[in-house]
Backbone as CSV, one residue per row, in Angstrom:
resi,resn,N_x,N_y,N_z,CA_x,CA_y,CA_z,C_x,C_y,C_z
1,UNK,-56.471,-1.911,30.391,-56.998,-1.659,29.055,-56.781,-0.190,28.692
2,UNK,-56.502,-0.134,27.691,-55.959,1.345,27.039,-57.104,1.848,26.704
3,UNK,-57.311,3.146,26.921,-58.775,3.895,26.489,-58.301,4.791,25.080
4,UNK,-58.806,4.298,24.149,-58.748,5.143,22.424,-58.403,6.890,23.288
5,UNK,-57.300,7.277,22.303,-57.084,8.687,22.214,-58.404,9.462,21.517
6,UNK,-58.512,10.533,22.096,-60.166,11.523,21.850,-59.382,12.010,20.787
7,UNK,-60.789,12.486,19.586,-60.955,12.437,18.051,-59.638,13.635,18.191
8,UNK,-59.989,14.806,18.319,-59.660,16.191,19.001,-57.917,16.474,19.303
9,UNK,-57.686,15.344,20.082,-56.321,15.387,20.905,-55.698,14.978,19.802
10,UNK,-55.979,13.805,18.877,-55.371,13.158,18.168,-55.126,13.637,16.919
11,UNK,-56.428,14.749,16.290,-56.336,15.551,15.352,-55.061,17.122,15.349
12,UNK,-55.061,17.500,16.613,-53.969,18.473,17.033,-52.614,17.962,17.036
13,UNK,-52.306,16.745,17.558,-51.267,15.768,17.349,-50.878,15.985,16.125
14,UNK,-51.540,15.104,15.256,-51.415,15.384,13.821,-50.602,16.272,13.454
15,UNK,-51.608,17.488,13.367,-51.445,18.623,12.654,-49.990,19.546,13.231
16,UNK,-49.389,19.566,14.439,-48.306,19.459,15.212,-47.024,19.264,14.154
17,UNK,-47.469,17.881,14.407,-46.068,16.825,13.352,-46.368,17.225,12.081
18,UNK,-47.338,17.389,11.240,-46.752,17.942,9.830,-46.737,19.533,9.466
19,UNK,-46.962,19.971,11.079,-46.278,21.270,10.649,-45.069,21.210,10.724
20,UNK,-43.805,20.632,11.813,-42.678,20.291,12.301,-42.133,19.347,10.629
21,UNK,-42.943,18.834,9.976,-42.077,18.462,9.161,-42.150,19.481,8.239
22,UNK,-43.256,19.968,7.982,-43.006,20.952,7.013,-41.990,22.289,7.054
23,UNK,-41.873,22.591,8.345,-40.984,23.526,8.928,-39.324,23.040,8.951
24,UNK,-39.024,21.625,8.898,-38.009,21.010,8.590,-37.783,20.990,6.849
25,UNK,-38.682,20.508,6.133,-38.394,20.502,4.844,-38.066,21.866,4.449
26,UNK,-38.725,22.615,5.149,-38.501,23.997,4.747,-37.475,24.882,4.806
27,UNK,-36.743,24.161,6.028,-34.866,24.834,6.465,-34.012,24.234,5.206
28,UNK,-34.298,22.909,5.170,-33.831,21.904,4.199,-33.538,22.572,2.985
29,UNK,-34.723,22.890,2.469,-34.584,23.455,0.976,-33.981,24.998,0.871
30,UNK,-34.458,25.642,2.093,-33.402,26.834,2.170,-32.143,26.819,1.956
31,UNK,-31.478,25.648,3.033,-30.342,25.462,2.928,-29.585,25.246,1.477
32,UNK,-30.451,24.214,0.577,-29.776,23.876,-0.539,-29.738,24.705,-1.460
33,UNK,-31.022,26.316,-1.263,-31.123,27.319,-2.335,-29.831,27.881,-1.826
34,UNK,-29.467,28.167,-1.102,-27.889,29.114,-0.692,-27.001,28.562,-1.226
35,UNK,-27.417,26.800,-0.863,-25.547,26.407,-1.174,-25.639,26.841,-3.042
36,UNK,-26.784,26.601,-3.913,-26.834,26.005,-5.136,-26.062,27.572,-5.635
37,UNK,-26.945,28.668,-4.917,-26.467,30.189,-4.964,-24.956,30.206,-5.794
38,UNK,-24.580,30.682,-6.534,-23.259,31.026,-7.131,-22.760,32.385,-6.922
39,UNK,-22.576,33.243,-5.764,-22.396,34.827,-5.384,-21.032,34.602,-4.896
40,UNK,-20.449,35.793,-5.713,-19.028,35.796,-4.857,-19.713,36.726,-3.149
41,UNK,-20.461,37.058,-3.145,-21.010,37.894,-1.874,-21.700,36.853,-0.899
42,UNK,-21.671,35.586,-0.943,-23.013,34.754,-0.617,-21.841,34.070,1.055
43,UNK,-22.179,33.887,1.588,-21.629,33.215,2.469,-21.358,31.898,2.590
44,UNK,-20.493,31.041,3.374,-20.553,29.751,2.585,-20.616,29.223,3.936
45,UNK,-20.245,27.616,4.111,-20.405,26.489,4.674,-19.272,26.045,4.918
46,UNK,-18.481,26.155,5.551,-17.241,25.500,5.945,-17.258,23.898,7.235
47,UNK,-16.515,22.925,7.056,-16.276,21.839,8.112,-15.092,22.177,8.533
48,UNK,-14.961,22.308,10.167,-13.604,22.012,10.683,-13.996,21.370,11.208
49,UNK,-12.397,20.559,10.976,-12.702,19.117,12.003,-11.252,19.705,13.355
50,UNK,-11.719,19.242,14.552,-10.767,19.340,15.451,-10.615,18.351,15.937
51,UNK,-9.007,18.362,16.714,-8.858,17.003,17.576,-9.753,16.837,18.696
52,UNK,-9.607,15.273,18.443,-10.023,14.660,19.640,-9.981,14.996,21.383
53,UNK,-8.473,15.669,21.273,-8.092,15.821,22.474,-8.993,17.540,23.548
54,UNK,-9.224,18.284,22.471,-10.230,19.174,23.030,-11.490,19.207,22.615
55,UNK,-12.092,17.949,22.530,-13.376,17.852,21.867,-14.380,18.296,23.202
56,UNK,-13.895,17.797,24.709,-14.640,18.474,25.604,-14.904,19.443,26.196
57,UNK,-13.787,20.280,25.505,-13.552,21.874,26.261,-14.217,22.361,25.487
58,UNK,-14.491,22.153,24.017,-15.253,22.752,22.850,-17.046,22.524,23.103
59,UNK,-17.111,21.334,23.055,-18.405,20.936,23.536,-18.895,21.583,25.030
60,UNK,-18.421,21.939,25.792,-18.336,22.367,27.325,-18.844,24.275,26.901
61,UNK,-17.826,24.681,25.925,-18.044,26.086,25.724,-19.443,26.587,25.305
62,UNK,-19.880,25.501,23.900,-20.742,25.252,23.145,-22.253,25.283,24.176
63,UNK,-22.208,24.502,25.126,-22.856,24.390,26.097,-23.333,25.044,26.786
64,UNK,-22.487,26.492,27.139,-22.602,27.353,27.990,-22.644,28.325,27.525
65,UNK,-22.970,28.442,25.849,-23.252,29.420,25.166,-24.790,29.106,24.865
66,UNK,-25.563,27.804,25.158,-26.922,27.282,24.721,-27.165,26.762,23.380
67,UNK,-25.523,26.144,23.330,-26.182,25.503,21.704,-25.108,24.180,21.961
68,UNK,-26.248,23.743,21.492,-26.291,21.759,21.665,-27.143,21.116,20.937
69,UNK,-26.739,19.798,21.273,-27.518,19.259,20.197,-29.019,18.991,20.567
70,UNK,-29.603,19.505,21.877,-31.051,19.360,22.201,-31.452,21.062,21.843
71,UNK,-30.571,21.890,21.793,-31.512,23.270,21.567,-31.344,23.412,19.780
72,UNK,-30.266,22.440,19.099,-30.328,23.042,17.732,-31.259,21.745,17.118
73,UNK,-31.705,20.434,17.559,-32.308,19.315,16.851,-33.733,19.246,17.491
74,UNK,-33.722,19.990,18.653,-35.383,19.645,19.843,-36.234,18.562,19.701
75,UNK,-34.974,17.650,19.923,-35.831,16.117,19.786,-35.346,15.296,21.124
76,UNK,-35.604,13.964,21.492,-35.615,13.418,22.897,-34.071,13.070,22.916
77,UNK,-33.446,12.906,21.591,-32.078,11.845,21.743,-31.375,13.443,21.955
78,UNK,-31.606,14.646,21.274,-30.553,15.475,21.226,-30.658,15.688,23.025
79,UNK,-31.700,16.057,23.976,-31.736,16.087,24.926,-31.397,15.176,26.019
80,UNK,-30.684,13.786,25.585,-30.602,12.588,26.449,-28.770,12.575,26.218
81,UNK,-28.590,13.130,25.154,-27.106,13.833,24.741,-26.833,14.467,25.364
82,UNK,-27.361,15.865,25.723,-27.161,16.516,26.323,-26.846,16.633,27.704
83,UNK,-27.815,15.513,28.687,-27.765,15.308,29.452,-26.902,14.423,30.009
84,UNK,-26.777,13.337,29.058,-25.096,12.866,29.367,-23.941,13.298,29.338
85,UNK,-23.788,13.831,28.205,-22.188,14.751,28.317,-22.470,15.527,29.608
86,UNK,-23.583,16.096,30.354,-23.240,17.040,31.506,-22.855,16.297,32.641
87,UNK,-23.554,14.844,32.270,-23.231,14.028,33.902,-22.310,13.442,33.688
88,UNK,-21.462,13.094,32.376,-19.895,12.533,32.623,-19.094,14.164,32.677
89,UNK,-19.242,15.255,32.482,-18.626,16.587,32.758,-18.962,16.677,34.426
90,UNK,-19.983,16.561,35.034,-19.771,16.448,36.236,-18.880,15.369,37.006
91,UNK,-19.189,14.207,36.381,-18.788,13.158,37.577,-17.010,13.042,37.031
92,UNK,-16.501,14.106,36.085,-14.894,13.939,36.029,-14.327,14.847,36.554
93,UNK,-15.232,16.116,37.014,-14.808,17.119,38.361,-14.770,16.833,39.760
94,UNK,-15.394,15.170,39.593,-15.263,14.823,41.285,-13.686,14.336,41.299
């Protein structure tokens, strides 16, 4: 039998997650005040796309600089990502 979460624990919980969203909405709308920005001085947003064929040497570098997708998203899947690409990067050095 499951024992009810205490008033307390559950109230900090809470308040946790809608700070985390509010702190998300909040990059969010940053982001879109820059892009909306019209400055020839303003910095912009570029996509490169690269091949396939060095997608692991890139991701590998990325890695060993501390940016991934568990230190830039800090959620369970970016960290279960993370942890896979390292154990198929290990087990193709055996």
């Amino acid at each position: 039998m499951r024992r009810p979460m205490h008033g307390t624990l559950l109230s900090k919980l809470n308040t946790l997650f809608a700070l985390r969203s509010q702190n998300q909405n909040g990059c969010i709308q940053a982001i879109k005040a820059i892009l909306k920005k019209n400055d020839d001085h303003q910095d912009y947003l570029k996509k490169i796309v690269l091949p396939g064929s060095i997608k692991h040497d890139v991701l590998k570098k990325l890695d060993s600089m501390n940016i991934n997708s568990y230190t830039l998203f800090e959620n369970d899947e970016g960290l279960m990502e993370i942890l896979a690409f390292r154990e198929v990067m290990a087990r193709e050095k055996l």
